[in-house]
C-alpha positions in Angstrom: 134.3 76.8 -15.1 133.8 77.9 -11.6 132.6 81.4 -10.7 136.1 82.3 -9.1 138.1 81.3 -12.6 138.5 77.8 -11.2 137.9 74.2 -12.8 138.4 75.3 -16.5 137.5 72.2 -18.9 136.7 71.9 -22.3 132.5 71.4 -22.9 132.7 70.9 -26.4 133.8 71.4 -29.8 137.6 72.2 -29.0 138.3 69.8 -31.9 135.4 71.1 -34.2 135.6 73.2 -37.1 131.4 73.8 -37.4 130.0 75.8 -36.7 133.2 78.2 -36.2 131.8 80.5 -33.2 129.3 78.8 -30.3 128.0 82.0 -28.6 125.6 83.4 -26.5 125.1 79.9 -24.5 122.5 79.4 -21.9 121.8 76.1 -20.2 118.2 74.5 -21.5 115.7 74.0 -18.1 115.5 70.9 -16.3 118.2 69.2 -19.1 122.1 68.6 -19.5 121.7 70.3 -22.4 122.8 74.0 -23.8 121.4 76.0 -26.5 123.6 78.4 -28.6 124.3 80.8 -31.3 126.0 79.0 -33.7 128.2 81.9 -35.3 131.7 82.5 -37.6 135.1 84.1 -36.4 134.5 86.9 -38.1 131.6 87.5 -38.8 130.8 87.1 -35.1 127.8 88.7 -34.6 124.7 86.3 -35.6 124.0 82.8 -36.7 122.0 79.5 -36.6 120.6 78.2 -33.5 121.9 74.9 -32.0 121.7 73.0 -29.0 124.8 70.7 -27.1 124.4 67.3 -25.7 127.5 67.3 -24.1 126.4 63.3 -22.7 126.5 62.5 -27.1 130.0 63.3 -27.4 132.3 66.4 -27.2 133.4 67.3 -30.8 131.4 67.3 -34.3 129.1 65.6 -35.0 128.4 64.2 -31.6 125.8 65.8 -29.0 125.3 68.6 -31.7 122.4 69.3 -33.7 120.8 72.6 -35.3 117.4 74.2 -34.8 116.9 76.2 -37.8 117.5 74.0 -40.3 117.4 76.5 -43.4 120.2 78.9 -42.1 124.0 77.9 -42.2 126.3 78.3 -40.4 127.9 81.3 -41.2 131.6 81.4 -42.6 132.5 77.9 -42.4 129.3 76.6 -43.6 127.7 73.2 -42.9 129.3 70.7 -42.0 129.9 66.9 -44.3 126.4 66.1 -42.2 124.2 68.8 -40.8 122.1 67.0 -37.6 119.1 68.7 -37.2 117.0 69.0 -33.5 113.5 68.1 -35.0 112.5 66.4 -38.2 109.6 68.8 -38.2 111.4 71.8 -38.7 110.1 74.5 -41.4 111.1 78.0 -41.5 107.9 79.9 -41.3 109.0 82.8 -43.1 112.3 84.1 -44.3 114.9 85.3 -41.6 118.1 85.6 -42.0 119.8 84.8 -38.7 119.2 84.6 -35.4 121.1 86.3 -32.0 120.7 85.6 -28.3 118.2 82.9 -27.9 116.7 82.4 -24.5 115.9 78.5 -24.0 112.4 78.6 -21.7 112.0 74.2 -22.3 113.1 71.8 -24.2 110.8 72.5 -26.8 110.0 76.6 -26.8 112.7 79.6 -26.5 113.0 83.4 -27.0 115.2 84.7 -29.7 116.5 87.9 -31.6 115.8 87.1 -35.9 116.9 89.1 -38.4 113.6 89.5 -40.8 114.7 92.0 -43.8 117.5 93.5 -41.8 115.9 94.5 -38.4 116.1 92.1 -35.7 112.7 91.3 -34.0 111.6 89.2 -30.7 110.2 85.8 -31.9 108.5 83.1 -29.7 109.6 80.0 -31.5 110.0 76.1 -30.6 111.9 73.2 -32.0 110.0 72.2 -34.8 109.5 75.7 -36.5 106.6 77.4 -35.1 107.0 81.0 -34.3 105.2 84.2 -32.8 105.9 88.0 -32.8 106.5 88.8 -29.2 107.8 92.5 -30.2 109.1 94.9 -33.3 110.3 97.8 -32.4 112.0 101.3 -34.5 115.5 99.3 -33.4 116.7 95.8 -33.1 115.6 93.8 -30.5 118.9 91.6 -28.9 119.0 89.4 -25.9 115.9 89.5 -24.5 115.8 87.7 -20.7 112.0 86.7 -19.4 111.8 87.6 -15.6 110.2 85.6 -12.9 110.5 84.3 -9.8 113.0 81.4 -9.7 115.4 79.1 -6.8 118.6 81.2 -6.0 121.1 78.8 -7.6 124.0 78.1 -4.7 126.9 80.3 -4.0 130.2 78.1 -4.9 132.7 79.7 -2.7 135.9 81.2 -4.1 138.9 79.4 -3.6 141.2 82.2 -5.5 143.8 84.2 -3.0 143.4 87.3 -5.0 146.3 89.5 -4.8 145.2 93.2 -2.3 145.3 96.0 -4.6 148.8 96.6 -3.7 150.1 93.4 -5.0 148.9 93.0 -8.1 151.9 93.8 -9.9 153.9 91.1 -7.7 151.3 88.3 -6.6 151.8 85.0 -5.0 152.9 82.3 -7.5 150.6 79.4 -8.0 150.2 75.6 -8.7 149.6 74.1 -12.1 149.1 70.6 -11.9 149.0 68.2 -14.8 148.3 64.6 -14.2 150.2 63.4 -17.3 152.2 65.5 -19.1 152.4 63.6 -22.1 148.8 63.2 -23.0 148.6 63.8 -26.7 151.8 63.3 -27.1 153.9 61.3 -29.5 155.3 57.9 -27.8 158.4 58.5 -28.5 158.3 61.6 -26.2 157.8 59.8 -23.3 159.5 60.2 -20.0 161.8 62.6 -21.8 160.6 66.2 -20.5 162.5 68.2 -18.8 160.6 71.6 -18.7 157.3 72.8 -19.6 156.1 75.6 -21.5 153.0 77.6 -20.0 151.3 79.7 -22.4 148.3 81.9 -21.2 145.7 84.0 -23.1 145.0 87.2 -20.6 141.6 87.3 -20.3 139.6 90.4 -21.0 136.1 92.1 -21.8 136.7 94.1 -24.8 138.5 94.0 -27.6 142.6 95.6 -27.2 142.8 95.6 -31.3 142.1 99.9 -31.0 143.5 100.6 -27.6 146.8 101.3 -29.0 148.5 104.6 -27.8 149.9 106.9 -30.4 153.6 105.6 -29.5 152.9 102.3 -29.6 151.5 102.5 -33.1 154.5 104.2 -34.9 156.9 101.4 -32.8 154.3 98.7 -34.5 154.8 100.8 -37.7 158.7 101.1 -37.6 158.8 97.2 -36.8 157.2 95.8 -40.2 158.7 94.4 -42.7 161.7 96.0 -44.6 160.5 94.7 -48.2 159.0 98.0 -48.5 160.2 101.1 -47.2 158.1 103.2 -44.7 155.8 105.7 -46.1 154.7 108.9 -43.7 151.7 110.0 -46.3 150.0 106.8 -46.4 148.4 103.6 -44.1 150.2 100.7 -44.2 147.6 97.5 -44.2 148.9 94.4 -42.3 150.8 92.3 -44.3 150.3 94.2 -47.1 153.3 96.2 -49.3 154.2 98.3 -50.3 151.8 100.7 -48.3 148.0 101.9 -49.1 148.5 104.9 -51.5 147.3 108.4 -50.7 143.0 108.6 -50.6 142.3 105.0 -50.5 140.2 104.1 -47.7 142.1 102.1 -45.2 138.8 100.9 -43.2 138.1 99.1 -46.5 138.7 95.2 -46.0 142.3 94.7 -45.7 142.4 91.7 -49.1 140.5 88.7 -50.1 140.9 85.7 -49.5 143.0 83.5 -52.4 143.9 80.1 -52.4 147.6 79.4 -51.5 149.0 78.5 -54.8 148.0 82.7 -56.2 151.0 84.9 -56.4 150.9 87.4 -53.2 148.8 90.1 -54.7 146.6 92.7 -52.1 143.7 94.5 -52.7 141.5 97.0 -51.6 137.4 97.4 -52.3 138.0 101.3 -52.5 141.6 101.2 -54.7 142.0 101.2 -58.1 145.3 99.6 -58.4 146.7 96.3 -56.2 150.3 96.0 -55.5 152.4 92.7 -55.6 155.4 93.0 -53.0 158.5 92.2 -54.7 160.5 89.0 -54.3 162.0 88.2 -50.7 166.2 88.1 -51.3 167.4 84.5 -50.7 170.1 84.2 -47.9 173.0 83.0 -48.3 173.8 79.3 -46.8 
């Protein structure tokens, strides 16, 4: 993607299930290739450490392999086959996960590592090897080395942003498609008539909390009516009837089940679980 929002194309993995998250990616020196956090959609935060060849192929198991071999991919696991970056890996110790690395070659990068629950600054390379750079009272994330480098060049914006007083109304744009029915059925073609644009806003921060008071009672009032509303307690999303009185609510919402287990929810704090009475069939 360019600077000014422009050229967006997939790099990799839009058709990959591991690992579930590729984070904190930074391109490797004097290579095509990218190094990454390989993380989980939830549990976001750390990972394994992996590297892209986007020349190999764009979607699992192609151009991907893993640098720390002993730690998984967390949440959706390994993968059927697990391609590791250097036959000589060993793990040197026990860490747990890793955060932010900071490719410096090929073969030697910087990263965050989570040794008995506080993350320290680690020297490591490809095959392993790996040196204390810094331990501090706190955790230690996304360390940057500074020196002297080329000024990469300026790509110049080709966005007509909208002046501060028309950014409610801007100027309408051009998307262009070269063939509409790519990835589409056969029998689809030359039979469209309109197109469908839908559009993620992009933001910095997460919206889930930003909620004003109002907003929350109209999200409250708009559940589901299997279960009437209830003033004195926290209703948990797709969840009834609601959370009773003194049960932590911050608690995780319900475990997972697989799809053939009646519709029960739980709580780690309740000491009862609730199953939401049968949906009334309509009539034909």
């Amino acid at each position: 993607m360019n600077p000014d929002g422009t050229g967006v194309a997939t790099f990799w993995g839009n058709q990959s299930v591991w690992p579930d998250l590729l984070k904190d990616a930074r391109a490797i020196p004097g290579s095509h290739r990218v190094m990454f956090t390989g993380s989980a959609h939830h549990n976001w935060f750390s990972g394994s450490v992996g590297i892209i060849d986007p020349t190999k192929g764009n979607n699992f198991p192609h151009g991907l392999t893993k640098v720390t071999a002993d730690v998984a991919y967390p949440e959706s696991g390994n993968g059927p086959v697990d391609p590791i970056e250097s036959p000589r890996y060993h793990a040197s110790g026990s860490y747990g996960a890793y955060y932010s690395p900071y490719p410096l070659s090929e073969t030697d990068f910087i990263v965050s590592a989570n040794r008995g629950g506080k993350f320290v600054l680690l020297l490591m390379d490809v095959d392993g090897n790996r040196e204390l750079i810094y331990e501090g009272v706190h955790n230690i994330f996304h360390a940057i080395p500074l020196k002297a480098r080329t000024r990469p060049p300026v790509l110049d914006d080709r966005v007509a942003w909208p002046k501060p007083d028309e950014r409610e109304r801007p100027a309408g744009g051009v998307i262009y498609s070269a063939n509409v029915y790519q990835g589409a059925p056969p029998e689809l073609a030359g039979k469209a008539r309109f197109l469908r644009v839908l559009n993620i806003e992009h933001k910095t921060k997460s919206t889930a909390t930003s909620a004003t008071p109002a907003r929350a009672r109209a999200a409250r009032s708009s559940t589901s009516p299997r279960a009437p509303a209830d003033s004195a307690s926290t209703r948990a999303t797709g969840c009834s009837p609601a959370i009773p009185p003194g049960v932590d609510a911050t608690s995780p919402p319900r475990t997972r089940r697989p799809a053939s287990a009646s519709p029960t929810c739980s709580w780690s704090k309740a000491t009862t679980s609730a199953t939401p009475p049968a949906t009334p069939r309509r009539r034909p």
